[in-house]
C-alpha positions as CSV (number, residue, x, y, z in Angstrom):
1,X,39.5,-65.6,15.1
2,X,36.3,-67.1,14.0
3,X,33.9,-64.4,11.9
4,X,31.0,-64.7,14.0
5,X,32.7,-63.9,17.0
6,X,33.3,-60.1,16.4
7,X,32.2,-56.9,14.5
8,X,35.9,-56.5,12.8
9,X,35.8,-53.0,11.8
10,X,35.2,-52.2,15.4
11,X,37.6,-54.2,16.4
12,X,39.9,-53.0,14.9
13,X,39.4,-49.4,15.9
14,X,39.5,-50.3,19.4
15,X,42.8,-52.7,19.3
16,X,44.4,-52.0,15.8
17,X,46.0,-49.0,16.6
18,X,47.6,-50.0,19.5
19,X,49.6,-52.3,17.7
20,X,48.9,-55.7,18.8
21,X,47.1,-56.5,15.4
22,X,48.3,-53.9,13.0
23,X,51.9,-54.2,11.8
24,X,53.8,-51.3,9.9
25,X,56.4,-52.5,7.4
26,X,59.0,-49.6,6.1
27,X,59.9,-49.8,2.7
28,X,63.4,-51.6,4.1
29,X,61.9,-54.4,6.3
30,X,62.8,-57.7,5.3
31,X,58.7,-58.0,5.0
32,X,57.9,-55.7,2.7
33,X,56.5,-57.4,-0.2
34,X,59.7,-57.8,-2.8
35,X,58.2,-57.2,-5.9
36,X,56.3,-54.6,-4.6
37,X,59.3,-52.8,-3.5
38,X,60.7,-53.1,-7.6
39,X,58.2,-50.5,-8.3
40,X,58.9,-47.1,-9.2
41,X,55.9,-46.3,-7.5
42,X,56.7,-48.2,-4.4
43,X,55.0,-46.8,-1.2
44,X,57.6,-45.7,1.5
45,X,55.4,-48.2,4.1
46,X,52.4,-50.4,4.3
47,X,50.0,-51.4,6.9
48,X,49.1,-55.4,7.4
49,X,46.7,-57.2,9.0
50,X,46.8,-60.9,8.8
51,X,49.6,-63.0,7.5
52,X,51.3,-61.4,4.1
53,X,52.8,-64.2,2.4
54,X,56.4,-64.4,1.7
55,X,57.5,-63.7,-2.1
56,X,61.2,-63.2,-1.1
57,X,63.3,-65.0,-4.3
58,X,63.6,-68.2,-3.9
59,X,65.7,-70.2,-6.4
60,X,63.3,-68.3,-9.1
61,X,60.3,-68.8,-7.4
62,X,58.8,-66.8,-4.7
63,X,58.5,-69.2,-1.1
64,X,54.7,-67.8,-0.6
65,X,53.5,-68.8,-4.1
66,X,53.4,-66.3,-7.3
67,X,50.7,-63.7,-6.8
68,X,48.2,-62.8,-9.8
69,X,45.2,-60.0,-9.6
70,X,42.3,-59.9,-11.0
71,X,40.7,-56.8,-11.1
72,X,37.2,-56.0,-12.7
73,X,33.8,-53.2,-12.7
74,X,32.3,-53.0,-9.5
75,X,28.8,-53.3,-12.1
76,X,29.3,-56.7,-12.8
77,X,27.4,-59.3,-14.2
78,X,26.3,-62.9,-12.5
79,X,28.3,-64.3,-15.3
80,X,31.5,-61.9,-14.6
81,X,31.2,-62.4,-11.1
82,X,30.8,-65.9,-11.5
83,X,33.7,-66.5,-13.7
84,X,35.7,-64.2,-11.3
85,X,35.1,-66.6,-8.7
86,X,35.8,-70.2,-10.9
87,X,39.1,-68.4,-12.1
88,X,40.1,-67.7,-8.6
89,X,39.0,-70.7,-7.2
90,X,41.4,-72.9,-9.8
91,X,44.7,-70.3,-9.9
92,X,44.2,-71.1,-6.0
93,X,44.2,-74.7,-6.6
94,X,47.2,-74.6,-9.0
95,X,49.1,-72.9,-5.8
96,X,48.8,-69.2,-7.1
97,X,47.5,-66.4,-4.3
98,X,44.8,-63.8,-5.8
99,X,45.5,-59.9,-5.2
100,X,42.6,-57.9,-5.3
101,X,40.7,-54.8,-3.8
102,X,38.0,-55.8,-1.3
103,X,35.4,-53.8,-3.7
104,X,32.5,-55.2,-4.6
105,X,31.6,-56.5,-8.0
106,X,34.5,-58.5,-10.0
107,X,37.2,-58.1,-6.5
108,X,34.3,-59.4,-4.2
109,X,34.0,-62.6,-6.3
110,X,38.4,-63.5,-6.5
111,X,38.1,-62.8,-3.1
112,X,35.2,-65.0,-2.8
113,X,36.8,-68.1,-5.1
114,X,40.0,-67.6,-3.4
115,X,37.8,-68.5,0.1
116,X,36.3,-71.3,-1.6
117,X,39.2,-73.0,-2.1
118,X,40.3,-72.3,1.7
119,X,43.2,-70.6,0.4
120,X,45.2,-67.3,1.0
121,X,44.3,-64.2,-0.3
122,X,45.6,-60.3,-0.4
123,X,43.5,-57.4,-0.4
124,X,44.4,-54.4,-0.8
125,X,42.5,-51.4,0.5
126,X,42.1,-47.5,-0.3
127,X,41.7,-46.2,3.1
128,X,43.0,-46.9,6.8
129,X,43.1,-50.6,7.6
130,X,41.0,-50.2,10.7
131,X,37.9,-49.8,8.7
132,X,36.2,-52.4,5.9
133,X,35.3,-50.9,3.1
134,X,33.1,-51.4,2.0
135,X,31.1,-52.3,4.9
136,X,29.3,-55.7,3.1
137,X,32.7,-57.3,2.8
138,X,33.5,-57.2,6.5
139,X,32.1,-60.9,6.3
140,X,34.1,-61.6,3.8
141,X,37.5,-60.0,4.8
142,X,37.1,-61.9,8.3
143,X,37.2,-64.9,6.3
144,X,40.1,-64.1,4.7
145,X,42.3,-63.5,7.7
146,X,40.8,-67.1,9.1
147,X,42.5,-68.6,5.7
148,X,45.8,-67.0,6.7
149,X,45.1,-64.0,3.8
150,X,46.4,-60.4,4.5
151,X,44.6,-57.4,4.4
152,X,46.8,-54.3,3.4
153,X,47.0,-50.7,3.0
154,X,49.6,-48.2,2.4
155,X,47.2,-45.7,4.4
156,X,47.3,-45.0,8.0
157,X,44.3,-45.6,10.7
158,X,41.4,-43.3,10.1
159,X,42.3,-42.5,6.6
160,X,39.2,-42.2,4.5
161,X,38.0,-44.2,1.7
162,X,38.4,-41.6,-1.1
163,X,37.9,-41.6,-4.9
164,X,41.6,-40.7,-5.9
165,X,42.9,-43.3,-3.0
166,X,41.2,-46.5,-4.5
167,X,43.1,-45.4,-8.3
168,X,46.3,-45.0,-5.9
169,X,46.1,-48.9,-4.3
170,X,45.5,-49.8,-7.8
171,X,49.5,-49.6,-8.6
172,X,49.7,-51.8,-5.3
173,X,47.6,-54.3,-6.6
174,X,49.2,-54.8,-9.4
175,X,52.9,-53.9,-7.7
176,X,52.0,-57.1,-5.7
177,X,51.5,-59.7,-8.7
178,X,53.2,-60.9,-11.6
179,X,50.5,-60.6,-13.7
180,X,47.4,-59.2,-13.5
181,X,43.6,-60.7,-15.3
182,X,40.7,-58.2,-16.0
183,X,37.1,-59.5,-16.2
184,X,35.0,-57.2,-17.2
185,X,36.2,-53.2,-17.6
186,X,34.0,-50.5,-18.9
187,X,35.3,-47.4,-20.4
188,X,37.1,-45.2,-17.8
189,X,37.1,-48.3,-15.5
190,X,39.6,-48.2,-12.9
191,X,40.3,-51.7,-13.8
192,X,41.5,-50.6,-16.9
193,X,44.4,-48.1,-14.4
194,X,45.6,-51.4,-13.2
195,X,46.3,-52.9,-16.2
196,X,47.7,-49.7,-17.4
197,X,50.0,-49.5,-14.4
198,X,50.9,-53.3,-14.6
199,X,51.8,-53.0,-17.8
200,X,54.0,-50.0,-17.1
201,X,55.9,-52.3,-14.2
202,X,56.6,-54.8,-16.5
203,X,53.9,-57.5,-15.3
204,X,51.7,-59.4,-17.9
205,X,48.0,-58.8,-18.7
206,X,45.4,-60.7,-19.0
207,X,42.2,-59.9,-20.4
208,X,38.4,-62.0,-20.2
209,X,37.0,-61.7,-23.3
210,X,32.8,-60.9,-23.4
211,X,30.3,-60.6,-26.1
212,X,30.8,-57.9,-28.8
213,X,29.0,-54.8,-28.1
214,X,28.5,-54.9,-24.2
215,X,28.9,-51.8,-22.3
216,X,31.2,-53.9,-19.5
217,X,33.8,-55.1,-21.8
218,X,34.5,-51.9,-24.6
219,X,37.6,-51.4,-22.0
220,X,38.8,-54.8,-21.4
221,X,38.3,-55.5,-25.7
222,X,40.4,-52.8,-26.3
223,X,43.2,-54.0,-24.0
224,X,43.0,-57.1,-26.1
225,X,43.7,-54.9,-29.0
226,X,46.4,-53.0,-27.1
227,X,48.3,-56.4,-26.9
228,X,47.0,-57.9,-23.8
229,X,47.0,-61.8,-23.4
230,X,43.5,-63.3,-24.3
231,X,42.3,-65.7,-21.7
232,X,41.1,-69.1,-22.9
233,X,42.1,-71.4,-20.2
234,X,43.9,-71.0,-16.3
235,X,46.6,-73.5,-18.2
236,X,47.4,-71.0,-20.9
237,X,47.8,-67.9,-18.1
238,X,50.3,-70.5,-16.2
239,X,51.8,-71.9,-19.5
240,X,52.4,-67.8,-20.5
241,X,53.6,-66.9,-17.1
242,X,56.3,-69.6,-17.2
243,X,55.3,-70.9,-14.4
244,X,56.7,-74.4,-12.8
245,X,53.6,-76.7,-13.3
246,X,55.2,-79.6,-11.3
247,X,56.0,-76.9,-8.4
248,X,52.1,-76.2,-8.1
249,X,49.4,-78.0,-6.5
250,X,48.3,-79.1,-10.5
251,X,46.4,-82.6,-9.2
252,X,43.3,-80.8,-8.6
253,X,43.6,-78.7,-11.8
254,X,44.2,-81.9,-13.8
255,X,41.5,-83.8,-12.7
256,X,38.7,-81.0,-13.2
257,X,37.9,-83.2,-16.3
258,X,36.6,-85.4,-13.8
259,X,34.8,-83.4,-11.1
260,X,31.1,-83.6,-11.7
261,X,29.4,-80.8,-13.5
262,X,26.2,-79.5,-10.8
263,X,24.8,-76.6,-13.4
264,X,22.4,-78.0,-15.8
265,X,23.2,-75.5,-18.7
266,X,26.9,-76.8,-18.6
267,X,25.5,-80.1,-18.4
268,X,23.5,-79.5,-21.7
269,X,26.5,-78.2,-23.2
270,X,28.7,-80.3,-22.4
271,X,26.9,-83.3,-23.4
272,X,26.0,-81.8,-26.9
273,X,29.9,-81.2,-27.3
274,X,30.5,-84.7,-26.4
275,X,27.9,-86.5,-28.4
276,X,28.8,-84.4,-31.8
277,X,32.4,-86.3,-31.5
278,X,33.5,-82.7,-33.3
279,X,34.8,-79.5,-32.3
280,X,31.5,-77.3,-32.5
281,X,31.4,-73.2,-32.9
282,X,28.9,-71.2,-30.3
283,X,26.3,-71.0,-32.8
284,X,25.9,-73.9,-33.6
285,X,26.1,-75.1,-29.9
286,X,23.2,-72.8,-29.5
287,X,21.1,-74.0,-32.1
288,X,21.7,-77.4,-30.2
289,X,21.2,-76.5,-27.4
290,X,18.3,-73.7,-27.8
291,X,19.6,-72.0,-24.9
292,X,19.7,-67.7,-25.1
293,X,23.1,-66.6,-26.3
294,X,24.3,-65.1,-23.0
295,X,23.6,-68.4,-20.8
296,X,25.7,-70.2,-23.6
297,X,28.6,-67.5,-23.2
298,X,28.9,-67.9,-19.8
299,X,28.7,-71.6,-19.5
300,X,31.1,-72.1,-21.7
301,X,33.6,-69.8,-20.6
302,X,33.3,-72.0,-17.5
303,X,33.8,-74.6,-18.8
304,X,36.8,-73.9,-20.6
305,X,38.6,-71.9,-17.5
306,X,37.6,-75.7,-15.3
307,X,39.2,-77.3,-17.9
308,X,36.3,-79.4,-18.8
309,X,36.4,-78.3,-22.9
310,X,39.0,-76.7,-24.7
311,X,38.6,-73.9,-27.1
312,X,40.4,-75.3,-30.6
313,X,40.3,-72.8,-34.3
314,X,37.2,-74.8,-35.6
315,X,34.9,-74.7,-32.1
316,X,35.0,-76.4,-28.8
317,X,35.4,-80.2,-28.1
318,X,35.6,-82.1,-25.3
């Protein structure tokens, strides 16, 4: 299926329901997504489209790859969305498959990084699988069933996309994954539900940490305060996951040290790090650099989640 070839929400109206694309998994098929079914919560029967990756056990491992989500404002910022994507991007090269909700904002972007690195991805919707929503990401969720993703819903055909539905998928998303990482959640953010409802079935959270005082991260800071894990690299989410490093695809995740740097405010950075031969603290890199504050953040939080710097107690070095 090639995503040029076909409007997919109409496609889906006209052949989904008469089962050749559309499969229904009870709550008892040998398909139905095993940690999902450890839930309390667990729904009775899902719909899929696609191909839903295996996490049956596996000698302690699940034979599809652990799943992580990462959930986030649909308000998001470049930088949020852009670190969404990076963070996707390299879990998916370290052999992880990203969960997330097909909204737009910080879900739009996993999604997105999960593409880029032409691997599979899970999205989970709050209304009948035989529409998109929303409608923008019908590109997008064509090119996730061309990467061998799955597109999922516990919702039957013609269900509408309602308010109270998309805080009901939440506990899938996070029912799905054995951890899930927030990037950027407002007050009352239905980001903040997942976490809640991860945390509540026993799954880790991560948190993105922003700059003090922004309206998009008084949620996801007071997470961090909650107890939530503080994300400063993808290696300290696998390290605190206890994940098998040698079972994951780590070469290209070792060698982002080595991958050429394309945006020039990293470039800046990353050169002033390298050429003080000492760990240096944000101020002082901006006072370096003379970049604004927020361009700074952003490139270096990059740059750390790519592996390219490390964050140490006195500042960030190479």
């Amino acid at each position: 299926m090639k995503s040029k070839d076909i409007n997919l929400s109409a496609w889906l109206r006209t052949n989904g329901e008469q089962g050749r694309t559309i499969e229904l998994l009870s709550h008892d098929n040998p398909k139905f997504p095993f940690l999902l079914k450890e839930i309390s919560s667990a729904p009775a029967e899902i719909y899929t489209l696609g191909n839903l990756p295996d996490d049956s056990p596996c000698q302690g491992q699940s034979t599809g790859g652990p799943k992580i989500a990462i959930v986030g404002t649909r308000k998001a910022t470049s930088s949020g969305c852009l670190i969404a994507k990076q963070l996707a991007k390299s879990l998916c090269e370290a052999g992880v498959i990203i969960v997330s909700g097909l909204a737009m904002g910080i879900d739009t972007a996993a999604h997105e990084g999960a593409v880029a690195a032409n691997s599979q991805t899970i999205a989970v919707l709050g209304n009948g699988i035989d529409e998109i929503y929303p409608r923008q990401n019908e590109n997008l969720a064509k090119k996730i069933l061309e990467f061998n993703g799955a597109i999922i819903s516990e919702y039957p055909p013609k269900t509408q996309s309602l308010p109270y539905r998309f805080l009901e998928r939440n506990r899938i998303v996070s029912g799905l994954s054995i951890a899930t990482i927030v990037i950027e959640a407002p007050e009352r953010s239905g980001a903040l539900v997942t976490a809640r409802l991860a945390a509540e079935q026993g799954r880790e959270v991560f948190v993105i940490p922003g700059p003090v005082g922004h309206p998009n991260f008084r949620g996801s800071h007071q997470l961090i305060r909650d107890g939530a894990r503080l994300v400063s690299s993808i290696e300290d989410i696998l390290e605190d996951l206890g994940l098998e490093l040698k079972n994951l695809k780590t070469e290209k995740l070792k060698n982002n040290k080595k991958l050429n740097i394309t945006d020039e405010n990293q470039l800046i950075i990353h050169k002033v790090i390298q050429e003080a031969g000492i760990a240096l603290d944000v101020d002082k890199i901006i006072k370096l650099t003379k970049l604004e504050p927020q361009i700074v953040n952003q490139s270096i939080a990059l740059l750390v989640i790519n592996n390219i710097i490390k964050e140490t107690e006195r500042g960030y070095t190479i």
